[in-house]
Short mmCIF file of the C-alpha atoms (twelve columns), coordinates in Angstrom:
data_MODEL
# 
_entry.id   MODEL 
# 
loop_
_atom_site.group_PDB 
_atom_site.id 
_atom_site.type_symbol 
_atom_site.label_atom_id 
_atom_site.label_alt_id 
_atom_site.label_comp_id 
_atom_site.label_asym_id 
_atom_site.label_seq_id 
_atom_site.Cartn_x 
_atom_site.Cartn_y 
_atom_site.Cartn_z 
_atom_site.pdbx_PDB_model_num 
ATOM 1   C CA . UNK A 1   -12.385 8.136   -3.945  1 
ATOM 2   C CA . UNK A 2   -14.150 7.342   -7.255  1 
ATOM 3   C CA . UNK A 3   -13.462 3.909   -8.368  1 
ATOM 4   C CA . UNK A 4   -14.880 1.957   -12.170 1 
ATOM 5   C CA . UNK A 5   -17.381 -0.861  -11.344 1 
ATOM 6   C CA . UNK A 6   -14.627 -3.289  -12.437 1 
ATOM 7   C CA . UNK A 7   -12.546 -1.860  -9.411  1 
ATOM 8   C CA . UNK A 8   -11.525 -4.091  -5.851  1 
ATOM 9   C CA . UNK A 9   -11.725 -2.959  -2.784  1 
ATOM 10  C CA . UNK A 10  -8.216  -1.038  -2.778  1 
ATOM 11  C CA . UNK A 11  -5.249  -2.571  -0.558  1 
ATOM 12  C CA . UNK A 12  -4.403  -0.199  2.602   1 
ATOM 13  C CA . UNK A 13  -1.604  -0.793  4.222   1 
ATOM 14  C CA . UNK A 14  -0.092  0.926   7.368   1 
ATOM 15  C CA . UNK A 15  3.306   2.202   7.316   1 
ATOM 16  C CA . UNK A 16  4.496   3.171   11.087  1 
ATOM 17  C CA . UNK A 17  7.071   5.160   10.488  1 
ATOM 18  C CA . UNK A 18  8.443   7.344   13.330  1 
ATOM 19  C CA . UNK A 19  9.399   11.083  12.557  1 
ATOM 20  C CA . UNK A 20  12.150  12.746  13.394  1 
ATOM 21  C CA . UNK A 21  10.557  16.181  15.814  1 
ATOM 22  C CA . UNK A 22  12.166  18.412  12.861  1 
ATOM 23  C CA . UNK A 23  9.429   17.470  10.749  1 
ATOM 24  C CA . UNK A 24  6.492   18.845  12.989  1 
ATOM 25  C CA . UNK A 25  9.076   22.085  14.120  1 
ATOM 26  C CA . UNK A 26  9.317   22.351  9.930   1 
ATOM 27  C CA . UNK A 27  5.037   22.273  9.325   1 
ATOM 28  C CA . UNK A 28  4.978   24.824  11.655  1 
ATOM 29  C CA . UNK A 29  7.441   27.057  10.020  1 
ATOM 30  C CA . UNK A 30  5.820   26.450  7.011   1 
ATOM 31  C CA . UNK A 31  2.589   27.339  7.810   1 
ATOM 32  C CA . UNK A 32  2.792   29.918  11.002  1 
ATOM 33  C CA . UNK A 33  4.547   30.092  14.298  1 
ATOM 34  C CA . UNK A 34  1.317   29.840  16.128  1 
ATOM 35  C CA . UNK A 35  -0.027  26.919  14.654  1 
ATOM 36  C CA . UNK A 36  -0.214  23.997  16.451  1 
ATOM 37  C CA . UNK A 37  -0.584  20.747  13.901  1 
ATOM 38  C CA . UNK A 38  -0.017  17.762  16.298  1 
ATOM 39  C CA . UNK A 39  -0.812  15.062  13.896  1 
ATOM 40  C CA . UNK A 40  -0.946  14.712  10.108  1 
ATOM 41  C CA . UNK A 41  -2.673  11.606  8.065   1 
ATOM 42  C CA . UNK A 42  -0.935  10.629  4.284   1 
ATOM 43  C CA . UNK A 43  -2.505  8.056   2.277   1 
ATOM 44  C CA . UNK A 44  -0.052  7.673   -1.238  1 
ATOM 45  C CA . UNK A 45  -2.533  6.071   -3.734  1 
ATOM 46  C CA . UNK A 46  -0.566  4.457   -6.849  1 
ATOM 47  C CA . UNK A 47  -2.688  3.302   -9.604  1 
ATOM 48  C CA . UNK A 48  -1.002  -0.381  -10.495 1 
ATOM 49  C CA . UNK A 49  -3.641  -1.920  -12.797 1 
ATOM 50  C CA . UNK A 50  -7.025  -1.588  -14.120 1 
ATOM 51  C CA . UNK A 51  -8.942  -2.655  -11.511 1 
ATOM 52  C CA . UNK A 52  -6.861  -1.671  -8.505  1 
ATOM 53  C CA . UNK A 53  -5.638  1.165   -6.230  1 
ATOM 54  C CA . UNK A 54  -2.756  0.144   -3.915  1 
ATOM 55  C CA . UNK A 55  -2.586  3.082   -0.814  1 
ATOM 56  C CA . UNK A 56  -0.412  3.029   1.759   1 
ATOM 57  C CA . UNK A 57  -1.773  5.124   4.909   1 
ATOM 58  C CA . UNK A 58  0.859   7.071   7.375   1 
ATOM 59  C CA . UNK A 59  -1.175  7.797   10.292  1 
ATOM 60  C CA . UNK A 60  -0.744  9.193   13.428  1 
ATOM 61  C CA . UNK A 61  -4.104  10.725  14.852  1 
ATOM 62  C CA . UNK A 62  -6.126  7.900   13.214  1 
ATOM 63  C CA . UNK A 63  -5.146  4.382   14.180  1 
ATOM 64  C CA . UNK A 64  -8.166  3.176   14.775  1 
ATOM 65  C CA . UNK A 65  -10.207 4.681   12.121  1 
ATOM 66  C CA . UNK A 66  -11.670 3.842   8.405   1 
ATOM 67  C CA . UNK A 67  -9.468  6.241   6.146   1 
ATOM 68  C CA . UNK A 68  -11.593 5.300   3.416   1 
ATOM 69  C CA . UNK A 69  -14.350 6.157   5.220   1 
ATOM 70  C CA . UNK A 70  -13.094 9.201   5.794   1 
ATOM 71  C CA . UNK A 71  -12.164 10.377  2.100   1 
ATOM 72  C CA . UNK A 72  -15.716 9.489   1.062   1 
ATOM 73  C CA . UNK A 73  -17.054 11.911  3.898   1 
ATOM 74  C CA . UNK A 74  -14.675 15.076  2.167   1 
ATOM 75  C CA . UNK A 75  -15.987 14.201  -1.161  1 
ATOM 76  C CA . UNK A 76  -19.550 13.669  -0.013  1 
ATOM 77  C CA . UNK A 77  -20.267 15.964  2.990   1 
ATOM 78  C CA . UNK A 78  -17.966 18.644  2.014   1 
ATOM 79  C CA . UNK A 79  -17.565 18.883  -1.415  1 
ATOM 80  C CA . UNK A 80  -13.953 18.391  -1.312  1 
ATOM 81  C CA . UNK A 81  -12.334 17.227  -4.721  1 
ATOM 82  C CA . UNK A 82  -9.502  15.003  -3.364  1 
ATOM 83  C CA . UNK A 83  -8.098  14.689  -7.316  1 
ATOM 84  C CA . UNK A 84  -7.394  18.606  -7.462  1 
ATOM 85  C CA . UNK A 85  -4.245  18.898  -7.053  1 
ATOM 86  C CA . UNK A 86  -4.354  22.791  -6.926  1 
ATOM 87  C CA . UNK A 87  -6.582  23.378  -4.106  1 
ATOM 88  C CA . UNK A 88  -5.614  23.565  0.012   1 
ATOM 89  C CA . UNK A 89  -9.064  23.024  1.946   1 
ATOM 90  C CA . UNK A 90  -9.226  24.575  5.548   1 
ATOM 91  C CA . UNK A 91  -11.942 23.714  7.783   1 
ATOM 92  C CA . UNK A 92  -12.287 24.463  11.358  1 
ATOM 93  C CA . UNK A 93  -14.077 23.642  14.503  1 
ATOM 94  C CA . UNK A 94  -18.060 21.997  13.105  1 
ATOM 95  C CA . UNK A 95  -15.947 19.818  10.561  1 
ATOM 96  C CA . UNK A 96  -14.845 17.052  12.823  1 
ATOM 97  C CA . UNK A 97  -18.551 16.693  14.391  1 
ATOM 98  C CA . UNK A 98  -20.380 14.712  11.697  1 
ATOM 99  C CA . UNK A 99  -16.746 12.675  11.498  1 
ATOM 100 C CA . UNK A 100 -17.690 9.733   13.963  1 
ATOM 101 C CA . UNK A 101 -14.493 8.144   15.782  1 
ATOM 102 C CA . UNK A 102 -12.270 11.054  14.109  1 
ATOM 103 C CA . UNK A 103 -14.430 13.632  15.702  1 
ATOM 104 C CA . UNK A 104 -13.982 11.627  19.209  1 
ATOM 105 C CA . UNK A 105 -10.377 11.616  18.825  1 
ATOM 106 C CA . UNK A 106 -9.758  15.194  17.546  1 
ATOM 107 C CA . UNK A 107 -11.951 16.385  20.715  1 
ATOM 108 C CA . UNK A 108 -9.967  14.010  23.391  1 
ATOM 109 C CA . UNK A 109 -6.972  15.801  21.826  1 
ATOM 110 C CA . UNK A 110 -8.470  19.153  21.592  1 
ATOM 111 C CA . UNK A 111 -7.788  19.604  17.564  1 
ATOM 112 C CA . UNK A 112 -10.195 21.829  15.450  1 
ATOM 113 C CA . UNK A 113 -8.190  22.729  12.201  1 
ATOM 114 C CA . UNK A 114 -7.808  20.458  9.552   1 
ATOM 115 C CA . UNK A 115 -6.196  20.880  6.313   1 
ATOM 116 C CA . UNK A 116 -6.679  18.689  3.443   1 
ATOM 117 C CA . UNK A 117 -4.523  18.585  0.450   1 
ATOM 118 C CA . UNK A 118 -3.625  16.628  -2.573  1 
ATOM 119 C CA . UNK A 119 -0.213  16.015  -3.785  1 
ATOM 120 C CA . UNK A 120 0.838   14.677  -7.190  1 
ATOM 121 C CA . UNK A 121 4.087   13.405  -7.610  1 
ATOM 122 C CA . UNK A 122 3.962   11.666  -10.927 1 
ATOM 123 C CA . UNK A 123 1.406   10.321  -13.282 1 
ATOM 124 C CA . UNK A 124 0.648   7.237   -11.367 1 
ATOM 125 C CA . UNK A 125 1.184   8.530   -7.831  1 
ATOM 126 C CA . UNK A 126 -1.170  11.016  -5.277  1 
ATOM 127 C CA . UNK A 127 -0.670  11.842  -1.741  1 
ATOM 128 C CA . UNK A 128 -3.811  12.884  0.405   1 
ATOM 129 C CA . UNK A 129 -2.407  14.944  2.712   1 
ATOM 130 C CA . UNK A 130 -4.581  16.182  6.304   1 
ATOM 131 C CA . UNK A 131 -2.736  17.597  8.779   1 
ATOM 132 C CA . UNK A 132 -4.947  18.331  12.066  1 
ATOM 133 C CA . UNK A 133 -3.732  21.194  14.630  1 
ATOM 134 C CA . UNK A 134 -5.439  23.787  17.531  1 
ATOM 135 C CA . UNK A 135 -7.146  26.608  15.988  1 
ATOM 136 C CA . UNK A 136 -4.579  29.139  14.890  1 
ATOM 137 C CA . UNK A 137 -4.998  32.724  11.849  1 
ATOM 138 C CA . UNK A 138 -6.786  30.791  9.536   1 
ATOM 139 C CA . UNK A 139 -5.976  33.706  7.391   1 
ATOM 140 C CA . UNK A 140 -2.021  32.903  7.285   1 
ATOM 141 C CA . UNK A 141 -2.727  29.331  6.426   1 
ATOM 142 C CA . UNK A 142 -4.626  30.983  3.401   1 
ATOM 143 C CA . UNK A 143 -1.980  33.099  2.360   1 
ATOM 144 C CA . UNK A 144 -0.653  31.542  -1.153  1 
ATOM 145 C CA . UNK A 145 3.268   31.507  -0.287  1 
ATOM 146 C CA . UNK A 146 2.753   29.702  3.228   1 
ATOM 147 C CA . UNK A 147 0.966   26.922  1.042   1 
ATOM 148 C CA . UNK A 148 3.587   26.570  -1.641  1 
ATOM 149 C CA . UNK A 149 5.722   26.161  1.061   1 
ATOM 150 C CA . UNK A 150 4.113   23.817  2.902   1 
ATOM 151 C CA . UNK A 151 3.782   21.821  -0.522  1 
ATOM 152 C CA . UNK A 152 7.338   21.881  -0.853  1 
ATOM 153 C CA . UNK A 153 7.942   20.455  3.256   1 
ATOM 154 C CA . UNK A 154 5.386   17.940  2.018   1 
ATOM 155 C CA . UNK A 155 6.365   16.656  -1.217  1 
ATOM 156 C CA . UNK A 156 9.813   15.875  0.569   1 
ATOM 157 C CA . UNK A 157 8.722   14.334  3.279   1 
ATOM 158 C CA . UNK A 158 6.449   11.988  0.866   1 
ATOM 159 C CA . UNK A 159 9.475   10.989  -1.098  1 
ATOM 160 C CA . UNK A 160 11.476  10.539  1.656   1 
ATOM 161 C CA . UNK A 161 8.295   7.949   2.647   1 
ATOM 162 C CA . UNK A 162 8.022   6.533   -1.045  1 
ATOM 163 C CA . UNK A 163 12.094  5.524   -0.441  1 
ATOM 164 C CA . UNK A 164 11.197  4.190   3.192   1 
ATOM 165 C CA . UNK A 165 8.140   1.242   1.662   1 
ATOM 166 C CA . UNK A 166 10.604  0.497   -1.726  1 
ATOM 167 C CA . UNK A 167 13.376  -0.428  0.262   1 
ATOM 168 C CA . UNK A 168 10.993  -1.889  3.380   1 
ATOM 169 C CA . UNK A 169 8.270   -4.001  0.903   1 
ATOM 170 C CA . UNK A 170 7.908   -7.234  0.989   1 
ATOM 171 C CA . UNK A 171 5.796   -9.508  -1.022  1 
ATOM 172 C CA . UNK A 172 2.953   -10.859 0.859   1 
ATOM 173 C CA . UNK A 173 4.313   -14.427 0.967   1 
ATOM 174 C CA . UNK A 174 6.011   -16.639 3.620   1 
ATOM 175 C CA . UNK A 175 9.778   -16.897 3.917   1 
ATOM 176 C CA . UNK A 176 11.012  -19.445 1.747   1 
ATOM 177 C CA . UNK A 177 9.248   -17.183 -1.209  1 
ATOM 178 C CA . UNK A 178 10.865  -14.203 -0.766  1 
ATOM 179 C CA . UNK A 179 11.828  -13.169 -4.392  1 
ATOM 180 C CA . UNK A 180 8.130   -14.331 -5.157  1 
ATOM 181 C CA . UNK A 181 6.263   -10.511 -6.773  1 
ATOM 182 C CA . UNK A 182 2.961   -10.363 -7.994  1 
ATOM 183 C CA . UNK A 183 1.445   -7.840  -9.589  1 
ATOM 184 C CA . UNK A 184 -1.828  -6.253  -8.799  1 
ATOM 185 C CA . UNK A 185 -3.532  -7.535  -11.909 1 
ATOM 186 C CA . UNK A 186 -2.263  -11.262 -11.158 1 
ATOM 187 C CA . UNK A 187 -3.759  -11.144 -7.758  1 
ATOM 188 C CA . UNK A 188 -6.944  -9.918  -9.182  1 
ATOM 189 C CA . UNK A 189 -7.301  -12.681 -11.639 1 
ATOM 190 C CA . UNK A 190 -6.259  -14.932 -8.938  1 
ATOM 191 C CA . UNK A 191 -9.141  -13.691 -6.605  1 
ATOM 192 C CA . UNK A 192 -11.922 -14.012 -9.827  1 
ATOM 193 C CA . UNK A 193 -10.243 -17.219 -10.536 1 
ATOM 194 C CA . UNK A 194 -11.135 -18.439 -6.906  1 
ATOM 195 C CA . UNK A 195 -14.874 -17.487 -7.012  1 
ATOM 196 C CA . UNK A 196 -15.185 -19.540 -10.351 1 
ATOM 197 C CA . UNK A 197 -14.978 -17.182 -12.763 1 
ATOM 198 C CA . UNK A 198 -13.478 -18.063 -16.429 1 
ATOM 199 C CA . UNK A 199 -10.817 -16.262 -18.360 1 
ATOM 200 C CA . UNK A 200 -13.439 -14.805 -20.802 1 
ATOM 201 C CA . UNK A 201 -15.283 -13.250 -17.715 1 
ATOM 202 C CA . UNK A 202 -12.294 -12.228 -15.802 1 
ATOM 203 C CA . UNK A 203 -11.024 -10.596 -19.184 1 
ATOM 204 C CA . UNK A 204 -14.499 -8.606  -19.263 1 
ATOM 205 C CA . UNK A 205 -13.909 -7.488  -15.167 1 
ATOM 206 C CA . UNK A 206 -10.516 -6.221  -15.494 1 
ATOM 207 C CA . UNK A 207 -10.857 -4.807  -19.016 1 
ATOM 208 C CA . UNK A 208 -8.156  -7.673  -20.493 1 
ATOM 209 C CA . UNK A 209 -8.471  -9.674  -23.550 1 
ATOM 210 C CA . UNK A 210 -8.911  -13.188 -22.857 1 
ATOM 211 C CA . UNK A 211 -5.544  -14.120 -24.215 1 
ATOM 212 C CA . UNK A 212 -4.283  -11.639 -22.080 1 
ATOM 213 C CA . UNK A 213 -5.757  -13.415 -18.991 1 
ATOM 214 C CA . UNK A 214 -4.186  -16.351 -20.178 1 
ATOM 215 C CA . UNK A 215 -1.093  -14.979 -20.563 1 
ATOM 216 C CA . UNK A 216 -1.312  -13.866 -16.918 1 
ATOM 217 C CA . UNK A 217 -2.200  -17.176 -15.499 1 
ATOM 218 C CA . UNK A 218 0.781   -18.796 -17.218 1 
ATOM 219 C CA . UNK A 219 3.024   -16.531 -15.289 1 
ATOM 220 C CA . UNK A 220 1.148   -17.679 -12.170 1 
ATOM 221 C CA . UNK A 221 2.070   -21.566 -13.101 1 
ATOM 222 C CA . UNK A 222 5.604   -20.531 -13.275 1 
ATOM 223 C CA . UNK A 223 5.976   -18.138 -10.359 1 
ATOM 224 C CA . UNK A 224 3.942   -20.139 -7.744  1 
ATOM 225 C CA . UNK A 225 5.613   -23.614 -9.509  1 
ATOM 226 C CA . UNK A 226 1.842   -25.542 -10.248 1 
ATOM 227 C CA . UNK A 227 0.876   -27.505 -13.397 1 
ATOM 228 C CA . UNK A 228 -2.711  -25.821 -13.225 1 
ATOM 229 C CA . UNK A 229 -5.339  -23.596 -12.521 1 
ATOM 230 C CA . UNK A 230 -6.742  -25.629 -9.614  1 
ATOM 231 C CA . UNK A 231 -3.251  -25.823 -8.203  1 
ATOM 232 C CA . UNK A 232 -2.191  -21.898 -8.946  1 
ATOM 233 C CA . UNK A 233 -5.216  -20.766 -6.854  1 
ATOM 234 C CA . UNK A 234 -4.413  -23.877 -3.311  1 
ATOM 235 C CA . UNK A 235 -1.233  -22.398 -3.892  1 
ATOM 236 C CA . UNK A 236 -2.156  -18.692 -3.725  1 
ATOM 237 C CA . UNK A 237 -4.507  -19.002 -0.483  1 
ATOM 238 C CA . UNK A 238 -2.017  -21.329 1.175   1 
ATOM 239 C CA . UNK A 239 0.287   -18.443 0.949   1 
ATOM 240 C CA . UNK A 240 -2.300  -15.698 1.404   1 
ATOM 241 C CA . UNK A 241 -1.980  -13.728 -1.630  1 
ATOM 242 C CA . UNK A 242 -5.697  -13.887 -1.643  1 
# 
C-alpha cells in the first residue's frame, strides 16, 4: 500500500464476524463447483484524512499474521497493483512459499490457490479481497462471467460488513465517554502534539494551514472538556486515543 511521507502508520482493526455457511456454498457457486475456497481475507481501507488510512481486516486464515505485511509482498514480489480495481490475480501453488507464516498456515491447511482482488465501493472506500482454496480449473476462475459474478457475491457481502462496524463502532474511549468521536485528523494532531511538535509544524505534516490546526485543537478543548494544550493531550493518553 503506497502511503505520502506525511502518512501514520494506518489503524487495523479486526472485525470477527462469523458467516453464515451460505456465504462459502455462494463463492463456490460463483466461481466453480469444484473449487474449494476455505478461507477468504478482506481488509476495507477508507481514506478519512490526509495523513491516514483507517482498514478494518476480516480474517479467517490469517489471525496471526501481518496483513500489511502481506499487501506489500503482492505489490513488491508479485507485481500485483492492489489499486486496480479491474484486475482478478490468480496464483497457485509457489505463491504462498516466499509468504512466511501465511505460507505455514496455507500448507498445515493444504491451500494452494489464492485470488486477490480489489473492490471499490465508493470514492473513499476499497476492499482487498483474497480468498484462498485447494487447487481447482484455474481456467474457470479465469473465465470473465464467473468473476463478475463473484464481484457481485463480494460487493454484497462487503456492504453487508460496512453495515455490521457502523452500527458495532465504538469510539476508542472508556464508558462514561461514549458519545465522545474523534476524527482521524484530530488524533493525528493529538499524537504530533504529544511528541512536541507546534501547530506550524503539525500544519506542514498533515498538509493543514496553521489556523486550521488551531481550529482543530479548539475542538479538542471542547470535546475532551480541558482549558489547554497540556491538558487536551493528559487527557487523550489517559483515555488512550493515542
Amino acid at each position: 500500500m503506497k502511503r505520502r511521507k506525511s502518512q501514520l502508520t494506518p489503524e487495523l482493526n479486526t472485525i470477527k464476524i462469523v458467516f453464515d455457511s451460505m456465504f462459502i456454498t455462494k463463492i463456490h457457486n460463483s466461481i466453480c463447483t469444484t473449487t474449494l475456497f476455505e478461507d477468504f481475507l478482506i481488509a476495507i481501507i477508507e481514506e478519512t484524512s490526509f495523513s491516514k488510512n483507517e482498514i478494518y481486516l476480516i480474517d479467517s486464515l490469517m489471525n496471526k499474521c501481518s496483513y500489511l505485511s502481506y499487501l506489500e509482498i503482492l505489490e513488491l514480489y508479485f507485481n500485483v497493483d492492489i489499486s486496480n480495481k479491474d484486475k482478478v490475480y490468480i496464483f497457485d501453488n509457489d505463491f504462498f512459499q516466499n509468504i512466511g507464516d501465511i505460507g505455514e498456515l496455507a500448507k498445515k491447511k493444504k491451500i494452494n490457490t489464492c485470488i486477490v482482488l480489489s473492490i471499490a465501493l465508493n470514492e473513499k472506500i476499497t476492499a482487498v479481497v483474497s480468498l484462498f482454496g485447494k487447487k481447482s480449473n484455474l481456467a474457470d476462475i479465469n473465465n470473465k462471467s464467473v468473476q463478475i459474478a463473484l464481484r457481485e457475491t463480494l460487493l454484497k457481502l462487503i456492504n453487508n460488513i460496512l453495515n455490521y462496524i457502523k452500527s458495532h463502532k465504538k469510539p476508542h474511549c472508556d464508558a462514561d465517554n461514549d458519545i465522545l468521536h474523534l476524527t482521524s485528523v484530530e488524533i493525528d494532531i493529538l499524537r504530533y502534539s504529544a511528541d512536541g511538535f507546534t501547530s506550524k509544524e503539525i500544519a506542514h505534516k498533515i498538509s493543514l494551514s496553521k489556523s486550521g490546526v488551531d481550529f482543530h485543537l479548539v475542538s479538542l478543548k471542547n470535546k475532551l472538556k480541558c482549558r489547554n494544550k497540556t491538558q487536551v493531550i493528559a487527557k487523550a493518553i489517559s483515555l488512550c486515543l493515542i
